[in-house]
C-alpha positions in Angstrom: -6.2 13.6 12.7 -4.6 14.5 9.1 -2.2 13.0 7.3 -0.3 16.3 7.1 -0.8 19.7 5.6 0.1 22.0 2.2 2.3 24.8 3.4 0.4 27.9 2.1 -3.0 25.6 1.1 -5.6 24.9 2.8 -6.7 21.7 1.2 -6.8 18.0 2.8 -3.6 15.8 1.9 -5.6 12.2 1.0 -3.9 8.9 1.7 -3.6 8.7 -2.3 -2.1 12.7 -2.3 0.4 11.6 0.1 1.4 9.2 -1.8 2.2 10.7 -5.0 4.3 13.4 -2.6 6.3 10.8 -1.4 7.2 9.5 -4.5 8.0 13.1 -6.4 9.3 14.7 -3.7 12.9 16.1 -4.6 13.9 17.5 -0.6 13.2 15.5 2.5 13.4 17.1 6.1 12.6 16.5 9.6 11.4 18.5 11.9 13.3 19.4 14.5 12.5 21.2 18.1 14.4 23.0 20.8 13.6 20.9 24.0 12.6 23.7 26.2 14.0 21.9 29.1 17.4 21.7 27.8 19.6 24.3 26.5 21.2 21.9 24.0 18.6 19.3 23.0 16.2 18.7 20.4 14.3 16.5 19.3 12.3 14.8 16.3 8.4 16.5 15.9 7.0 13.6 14.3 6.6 15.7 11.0 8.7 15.6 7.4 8.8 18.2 5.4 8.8 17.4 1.8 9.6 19.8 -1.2 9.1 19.5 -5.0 7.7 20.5 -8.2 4.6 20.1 -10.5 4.8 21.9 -13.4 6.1 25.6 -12.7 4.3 25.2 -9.3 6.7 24.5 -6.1 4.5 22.5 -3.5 5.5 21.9 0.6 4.0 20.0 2.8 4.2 18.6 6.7 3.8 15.0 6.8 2.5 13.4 10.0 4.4 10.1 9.9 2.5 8.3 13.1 -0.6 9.4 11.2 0.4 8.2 8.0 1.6 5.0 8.7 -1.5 4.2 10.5 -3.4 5.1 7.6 -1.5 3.0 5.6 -2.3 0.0 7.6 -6.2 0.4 7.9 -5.5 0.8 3.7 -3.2 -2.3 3.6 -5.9 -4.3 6.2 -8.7 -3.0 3.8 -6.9 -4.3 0.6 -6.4 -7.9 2.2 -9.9 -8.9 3.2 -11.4 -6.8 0.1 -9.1 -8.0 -2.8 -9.0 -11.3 -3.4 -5.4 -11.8 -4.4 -5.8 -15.4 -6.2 -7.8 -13.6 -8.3 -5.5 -10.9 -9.2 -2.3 -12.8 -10.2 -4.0 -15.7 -12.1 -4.5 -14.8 -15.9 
């Protein structure tokens, strides 16, 4: 599964790439589609489209949100049996 893909890329979005999207993007979407059963329904895809800009280069990308939350809890599951917080917050 991938986290989500560059519009006009081919490269890998990375838990940590995603990330920094998130945080920079400037236009948020969802992803909408026609429910073929139904004349007049639609429904959410799952995916986000996020917009923005790094430099002079404008960047897009499809965001898998099922995919990326469970990414982000293997990461956050990871973090608390590897890190030992004590540790951290004691000078």
């Amino acid at each position: 599964m991938t986290l989500g893909t560059f519009q006009n890329k081919e490269s890998l979005l990375t838990v940590r790439g995603s990330c920094n999207k998130i945080i920079h993007a400037t236009g948020i979407q969802l992803d909408w589609q026609d429910d073929e059963k139904s004349a007049f329904s639609r429904y959410w895809s799952g995916y986000l489209h996020l917009t923005g800009k790094s430099g002079e280069d404008v960047w897009h990308i499809n965001l898998n949100i099922k995919t990326w939350c469970k990414s982000m809890k293997f990461l956050h599951e990871i973090l608390r049996s590897e890190v030992d917080w004590w540790e951290v917050y004691i000078d």
